[in-house]
N, C-alpha and C positions, 0 to 999 in steps of 0.2 A: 687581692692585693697586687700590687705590680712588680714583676718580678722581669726587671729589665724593659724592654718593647713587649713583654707581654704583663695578659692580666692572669690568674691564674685563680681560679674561684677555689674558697676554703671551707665554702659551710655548704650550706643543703638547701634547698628551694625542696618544699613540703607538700605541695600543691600543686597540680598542672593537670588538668584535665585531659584524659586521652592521650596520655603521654607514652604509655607502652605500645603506642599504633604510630608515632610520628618520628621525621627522622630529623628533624630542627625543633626546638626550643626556645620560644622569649625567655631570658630572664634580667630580670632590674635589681639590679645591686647596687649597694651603695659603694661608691668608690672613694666618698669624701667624707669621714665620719665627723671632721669638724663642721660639716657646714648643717645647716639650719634643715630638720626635719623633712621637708618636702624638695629640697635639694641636695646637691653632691649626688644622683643618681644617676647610674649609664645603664641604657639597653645593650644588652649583648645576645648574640644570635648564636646557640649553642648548639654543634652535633650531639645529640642524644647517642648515636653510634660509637661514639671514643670510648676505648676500654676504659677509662677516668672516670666517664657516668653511669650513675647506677639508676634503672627505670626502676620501681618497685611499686605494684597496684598497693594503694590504700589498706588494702586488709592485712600489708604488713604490719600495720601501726596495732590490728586487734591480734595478731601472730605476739607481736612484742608483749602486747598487754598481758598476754597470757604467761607468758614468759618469764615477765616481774610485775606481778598482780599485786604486790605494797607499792608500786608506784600510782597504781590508780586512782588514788584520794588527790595524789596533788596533781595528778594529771588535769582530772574532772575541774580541781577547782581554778586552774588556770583556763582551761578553755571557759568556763563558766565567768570568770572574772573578766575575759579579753569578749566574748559574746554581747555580756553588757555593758562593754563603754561603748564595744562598736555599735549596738543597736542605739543606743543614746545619742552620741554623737555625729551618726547619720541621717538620725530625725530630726536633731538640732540641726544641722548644716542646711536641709533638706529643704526645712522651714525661714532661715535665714532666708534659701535661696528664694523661694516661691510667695514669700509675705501672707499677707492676709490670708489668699486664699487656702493656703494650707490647711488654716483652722476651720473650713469649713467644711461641710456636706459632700459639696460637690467633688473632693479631690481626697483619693486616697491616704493621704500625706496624714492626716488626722488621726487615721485609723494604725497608722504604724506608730503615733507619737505616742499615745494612746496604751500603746499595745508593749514597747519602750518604758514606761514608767510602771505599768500594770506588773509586765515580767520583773523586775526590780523589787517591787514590794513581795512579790509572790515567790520567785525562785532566789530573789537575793538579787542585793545591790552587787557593783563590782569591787564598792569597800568590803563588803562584809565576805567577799569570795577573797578577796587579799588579805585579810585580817585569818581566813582559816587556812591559807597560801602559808602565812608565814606561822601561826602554830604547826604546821606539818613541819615546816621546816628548822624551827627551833624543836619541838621534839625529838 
């Protein structure tokens, strides 16, 4: 949010590889929440050093789980619900991009699409991981 000439980040970047060995940080935040999905976004070049940031390797998040283990049901089923639209909609894009040959032999692209609809039947659609999202959550 902007707070005067500055910006002042309020939430958390979850992700960043190798980030407890660096002393700068990409991060892409959204600065414009009215505008349209793949804009209103600025890069910002973060000291990772300011006492404000906090580095924390990943296995804080299995530190936490452990910590409040009745949240794991809705944990799982949100990462499970966001895994396959993202696998979905990257093989659809994928395929948009590359046309015909996607569906063929010769180009990997097939074999993720494939593999995309497979996982869906098999571990669950992203409807049906949001449909158990929100019984956790009304229960």
């Amino acid at each position: 949010m902007r707070d005067g000439d500055e910006w002042v980040v309020t939430r958390e970047k979850v992700w960043t590889t190798l980030a407890h060995h660096v002393k700068w940080c990409m991060l892409v935040a959204r600065t414009d929440p009215g505008a349209r999905k793949h804009q209103g976004l600025t890069y910002f070049l973060i000291n990772v050093e300011q006492p404000e940031v906090q580095v924390r390797p990943l296995r804080h998040a299995a530190w936490a789980a452990g910590q409040e283990p009745e949240s794991l049901p809705l944990a799982a089923a949100t990462a499970a619900a966001s895994a396959a639209d993202t696998a979905t909609r990257v093989a659809k894009a994928a395929l948009q991009l590359h046309g015909g040959i996607g569906f063929t032999w010769e180009h990997d692209l097939q074999l993720f699409f494939k593999r995309a609809t497979a996982n869906a039947h098999l571990l669950g659609s992203a409807g049906e991981h949001r449909d158990r999202i929100a019984a956790l959550v009304v229960s």
